[in-house]
C-alpha positions as CSV (number, residue, x, y, z in Angstrom):
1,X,3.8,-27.9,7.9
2,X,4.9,-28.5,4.3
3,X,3.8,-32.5,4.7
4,X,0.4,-30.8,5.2
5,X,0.9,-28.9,2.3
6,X,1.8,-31.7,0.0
7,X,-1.8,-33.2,1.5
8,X,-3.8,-30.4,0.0
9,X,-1.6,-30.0,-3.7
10,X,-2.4,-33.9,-4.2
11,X,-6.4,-33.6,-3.3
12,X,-6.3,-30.3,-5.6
13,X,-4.4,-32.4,-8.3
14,X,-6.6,-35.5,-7.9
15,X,-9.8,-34.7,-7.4
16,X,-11.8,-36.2,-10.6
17,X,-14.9,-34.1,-10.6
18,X,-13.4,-30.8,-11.0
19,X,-10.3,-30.7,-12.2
20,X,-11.4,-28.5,-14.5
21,X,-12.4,-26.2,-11.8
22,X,-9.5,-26.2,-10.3
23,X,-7.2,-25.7,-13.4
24,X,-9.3,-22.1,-13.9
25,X,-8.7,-21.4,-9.8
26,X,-4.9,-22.2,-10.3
27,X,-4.9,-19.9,-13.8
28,X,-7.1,-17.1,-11.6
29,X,-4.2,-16.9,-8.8
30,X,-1.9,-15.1,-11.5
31,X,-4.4,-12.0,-11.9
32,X,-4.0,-12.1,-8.0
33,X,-0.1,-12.2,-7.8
34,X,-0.5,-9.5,-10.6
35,X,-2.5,-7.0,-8.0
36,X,-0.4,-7.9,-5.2
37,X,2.3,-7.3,-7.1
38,X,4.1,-9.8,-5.3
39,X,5.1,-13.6,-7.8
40,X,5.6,-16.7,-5.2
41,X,8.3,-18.6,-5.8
42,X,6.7,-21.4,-4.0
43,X,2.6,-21.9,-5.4
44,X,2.1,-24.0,-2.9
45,X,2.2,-21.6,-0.5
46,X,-0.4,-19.3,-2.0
47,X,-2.4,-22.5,-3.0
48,X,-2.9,-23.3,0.4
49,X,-3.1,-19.7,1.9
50,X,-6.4,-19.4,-0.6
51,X,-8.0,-23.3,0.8
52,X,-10.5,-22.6,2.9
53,X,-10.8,-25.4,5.7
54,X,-14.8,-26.1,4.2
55,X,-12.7,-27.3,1.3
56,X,-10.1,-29.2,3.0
57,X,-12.7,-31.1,4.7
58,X,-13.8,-32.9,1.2
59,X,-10.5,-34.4,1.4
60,X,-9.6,-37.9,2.3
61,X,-6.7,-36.6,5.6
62,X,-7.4,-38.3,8.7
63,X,-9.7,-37.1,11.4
64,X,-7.3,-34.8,13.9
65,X,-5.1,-33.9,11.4
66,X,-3.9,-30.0,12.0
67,X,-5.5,-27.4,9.7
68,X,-2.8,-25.8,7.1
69,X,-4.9,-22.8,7.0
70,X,-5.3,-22.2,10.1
71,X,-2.0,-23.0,10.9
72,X,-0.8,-20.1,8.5
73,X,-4.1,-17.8,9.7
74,X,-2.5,-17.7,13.0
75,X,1.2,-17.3,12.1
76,X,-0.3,-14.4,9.6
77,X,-2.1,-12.8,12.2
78,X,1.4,-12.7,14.1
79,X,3.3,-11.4,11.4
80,X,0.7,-8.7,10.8
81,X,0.7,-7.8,14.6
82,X,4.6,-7.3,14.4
83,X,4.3,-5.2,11.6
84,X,1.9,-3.0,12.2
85,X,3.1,-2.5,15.6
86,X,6.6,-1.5,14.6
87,X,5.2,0.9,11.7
88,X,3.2,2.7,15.0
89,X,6.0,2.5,17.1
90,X,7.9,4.6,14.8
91,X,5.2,6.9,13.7
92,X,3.7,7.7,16.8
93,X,6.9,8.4,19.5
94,X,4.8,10.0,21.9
95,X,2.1,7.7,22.4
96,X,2.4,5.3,25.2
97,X,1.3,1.9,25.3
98,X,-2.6,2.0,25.7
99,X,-2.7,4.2,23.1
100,X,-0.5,2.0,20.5
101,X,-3.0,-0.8,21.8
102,X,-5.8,0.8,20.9
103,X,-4.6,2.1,17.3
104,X,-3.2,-1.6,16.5
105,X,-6.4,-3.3,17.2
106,X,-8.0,-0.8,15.0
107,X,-6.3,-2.0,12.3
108,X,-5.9,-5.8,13.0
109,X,-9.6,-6.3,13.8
110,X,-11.5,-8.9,11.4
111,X,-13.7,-5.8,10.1
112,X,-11.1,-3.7,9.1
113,X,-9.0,-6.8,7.3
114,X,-12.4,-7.7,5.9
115,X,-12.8,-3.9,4.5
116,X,-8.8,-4.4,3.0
117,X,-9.5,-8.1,1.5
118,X,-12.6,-6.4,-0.1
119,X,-10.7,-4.1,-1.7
120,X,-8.3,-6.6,-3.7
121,X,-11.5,-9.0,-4.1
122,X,-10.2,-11.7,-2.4
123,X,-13.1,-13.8,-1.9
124,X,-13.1,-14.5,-5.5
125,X,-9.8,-16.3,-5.4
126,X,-10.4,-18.4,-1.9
127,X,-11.0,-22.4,-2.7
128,X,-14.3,-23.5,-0.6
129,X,-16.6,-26.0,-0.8
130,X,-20.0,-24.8,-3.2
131,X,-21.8,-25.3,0.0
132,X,-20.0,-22.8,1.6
133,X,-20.0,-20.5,-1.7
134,X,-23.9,-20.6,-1.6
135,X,-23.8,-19.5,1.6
136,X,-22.0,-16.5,1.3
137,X,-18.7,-17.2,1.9
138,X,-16.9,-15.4,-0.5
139,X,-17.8,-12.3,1.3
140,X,-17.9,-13.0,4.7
141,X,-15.7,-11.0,7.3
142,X,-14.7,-13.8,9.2
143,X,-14.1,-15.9,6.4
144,X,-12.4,-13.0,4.4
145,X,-10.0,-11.6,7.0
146,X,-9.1,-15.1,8.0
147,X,-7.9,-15.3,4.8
148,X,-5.8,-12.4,4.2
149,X,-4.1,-13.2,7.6
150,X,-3.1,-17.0,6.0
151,X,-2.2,-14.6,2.8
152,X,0.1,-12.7,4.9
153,X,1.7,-15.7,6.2
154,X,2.4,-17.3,2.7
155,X,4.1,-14.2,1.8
156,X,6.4,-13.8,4.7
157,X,7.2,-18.0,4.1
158,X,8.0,-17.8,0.8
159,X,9.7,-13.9,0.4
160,X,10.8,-13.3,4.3
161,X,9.7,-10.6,6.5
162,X,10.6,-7.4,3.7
163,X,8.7,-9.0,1.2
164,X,5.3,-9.5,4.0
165,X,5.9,-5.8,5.5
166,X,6.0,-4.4,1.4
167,X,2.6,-5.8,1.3
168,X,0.9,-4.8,4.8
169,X,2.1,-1.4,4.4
170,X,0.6,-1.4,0.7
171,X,-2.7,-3.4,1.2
172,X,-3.3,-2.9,4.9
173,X,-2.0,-0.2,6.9
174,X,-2.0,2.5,3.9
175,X,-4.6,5.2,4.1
176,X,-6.1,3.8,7.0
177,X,-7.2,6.6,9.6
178,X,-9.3,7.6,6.1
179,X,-10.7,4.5,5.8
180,X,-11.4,3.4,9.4
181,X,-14.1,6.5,9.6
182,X,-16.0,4.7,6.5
183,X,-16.5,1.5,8.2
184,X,-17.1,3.1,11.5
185,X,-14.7,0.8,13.5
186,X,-15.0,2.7,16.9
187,X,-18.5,3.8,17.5
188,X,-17.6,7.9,18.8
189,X,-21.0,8.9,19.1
190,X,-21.4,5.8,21.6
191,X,-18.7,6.5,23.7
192,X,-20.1,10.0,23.8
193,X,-23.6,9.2,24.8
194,X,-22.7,6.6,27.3
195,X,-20.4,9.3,28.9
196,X,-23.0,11.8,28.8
197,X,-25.7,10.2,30.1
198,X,-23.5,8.9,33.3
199,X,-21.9,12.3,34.0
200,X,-24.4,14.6,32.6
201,X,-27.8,12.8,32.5
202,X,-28.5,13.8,29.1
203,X,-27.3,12.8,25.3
204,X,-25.5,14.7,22.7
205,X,-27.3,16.8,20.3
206,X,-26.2,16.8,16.4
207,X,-27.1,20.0,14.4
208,X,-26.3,20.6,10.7
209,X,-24.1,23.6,10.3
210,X,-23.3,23.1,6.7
211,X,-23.5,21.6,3.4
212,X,-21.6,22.4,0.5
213,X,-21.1,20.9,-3.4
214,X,-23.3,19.2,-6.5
215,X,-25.6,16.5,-5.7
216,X,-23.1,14.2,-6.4
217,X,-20.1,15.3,-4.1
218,X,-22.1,16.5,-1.1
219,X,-19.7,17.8,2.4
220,X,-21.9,17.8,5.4
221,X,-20.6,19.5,8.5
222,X,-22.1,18.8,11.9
223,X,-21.3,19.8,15.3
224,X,-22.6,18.4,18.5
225,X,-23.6,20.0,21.2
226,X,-23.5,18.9,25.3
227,X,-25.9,20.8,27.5
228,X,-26.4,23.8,25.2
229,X,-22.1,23.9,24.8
230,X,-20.3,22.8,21.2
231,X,-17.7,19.9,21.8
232,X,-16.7,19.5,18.4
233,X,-17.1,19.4,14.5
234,X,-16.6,17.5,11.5
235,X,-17.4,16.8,8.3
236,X,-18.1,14.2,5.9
237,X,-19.5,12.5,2.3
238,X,-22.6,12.0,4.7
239,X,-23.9,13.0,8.1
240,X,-23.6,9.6,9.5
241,X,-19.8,9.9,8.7
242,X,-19.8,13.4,10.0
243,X,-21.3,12.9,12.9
244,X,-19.0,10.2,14.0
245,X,-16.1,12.9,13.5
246,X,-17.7,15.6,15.6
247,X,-18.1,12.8,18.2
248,X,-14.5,11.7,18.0
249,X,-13.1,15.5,18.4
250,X,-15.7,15.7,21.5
251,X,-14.5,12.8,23.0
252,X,-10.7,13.9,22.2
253,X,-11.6,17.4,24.4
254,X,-13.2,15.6,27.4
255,X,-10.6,13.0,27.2
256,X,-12.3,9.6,27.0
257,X,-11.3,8.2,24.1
């Protein structure tokens, strides 16, 4: 792997139209080691975590060669697998293994590492080609989550598996059964209506019990309703959002989710 690293640090180094460029990129990575709050003892590592293939491809490496960032997307999304199925393990001793399942692809899925990379603004910091840049890349979810998964991996290479798990419990798995209702990751009130309609022959009805606070910092609380009968209730910044939660406490009681 580190040949194919030395590949990328030499095209970075001697590449004559923008070495100016890439001297601000290489300056920008300490802001980023500053919010990680993690410094890497080996830049290269980082540097090539944060090369997006679209770049690579400017280079001169031979056809076939083996992609360094993919290489460290996929040993990234292993690491973060282990991790976050350990921290379940432990939290959860009662669930069995469907259930573990379930809750790890939750929180390994590109939207949800998408939601997390958004949050440190890593799209900023990735190196891609300007054609890829104009097309959005720097805040697409595939693109994105890729990249904190080959993020992950430079981490656990360069500071060992504490130093990988300090960062995926910080950045990743912290607060997020809060923040997996914002970016609606399992669709409840689907998995409601589908069951519904196939055992009931009707759909779930939403009603507005109540909404409380200033304009600003409104609490909507819904409940739903199944053939005249309340399954559940929740509440939320929005209806959307509390909708979703009465869903998921009426799919808890009939047991389908």
């Amino acid at each position: 792997m580190f040949s194919v690293l030395k590949k990328i640090i030499s095209f970075l180094s001697d590449s004559s139209d923008d070495n100016a460029s890439d001297h601000r990129w290489l300056n920008k990575l300490k802001k980023l080691e500053e919010q990680i709050n993690y410094s890497f003892k080996n830049k290269k590592l980082l540097w090539t975590a944060l090369t997006h293939d679209s770049f690579i491809r400017k280079s001169e490496h031979e056809n076939g060669a083996s992609s360094p960032y993919e290489r460290m997307e996929f040993l990234g999304d292993s690491v973060l697998g282990l991790i976050v199925a350990e921290h379940l393990f432990a939290r959860f001793p009662d669930k069995d293994e469907g259930d573990l399942s379930k809750e790890k692809s939750n929180i390994v899925c590109e939207k949800f590492l998408a939601l997390k990379a958004m949050n440190i603004h890593l799209g900023e910091y990735i190196k891609m080609s300007e054609e890829e840049r104009r097309n959005g890349g720097e805040g697409r979810k595939s693109i994105i989550a890729d990249t904190m998964e080959a993020l992950i991996c430079g981490i656990y290479l360069d500071g060992g598996i504490e130093a990988a798990r300090d960062f995926v419990h910080e950045f990743i798995i912290k607060d997020y059964e809060k923040e997996m209702f914002s970016v609606d990751l399992t669709n409840y009130k689907s998995i409601l209506q589908e069951f519904t309609q196939a055992k009931y022959q009707c759909v779930p009805k939403y009603l507005l019990k109540d909404e409380t606070g200033p304009d600003h910092q409104k609490v909507f609380m819904m409940e739903v309703y199944i053939m005249s009968k309340k399954y559940g209730e929740g509440n939320g910044p929005n209806k959307k959002e509390a909708q979703q939660k009465a869903a998921l406490y009426a799919c808890k009681r009939l047991n389908i989710c």
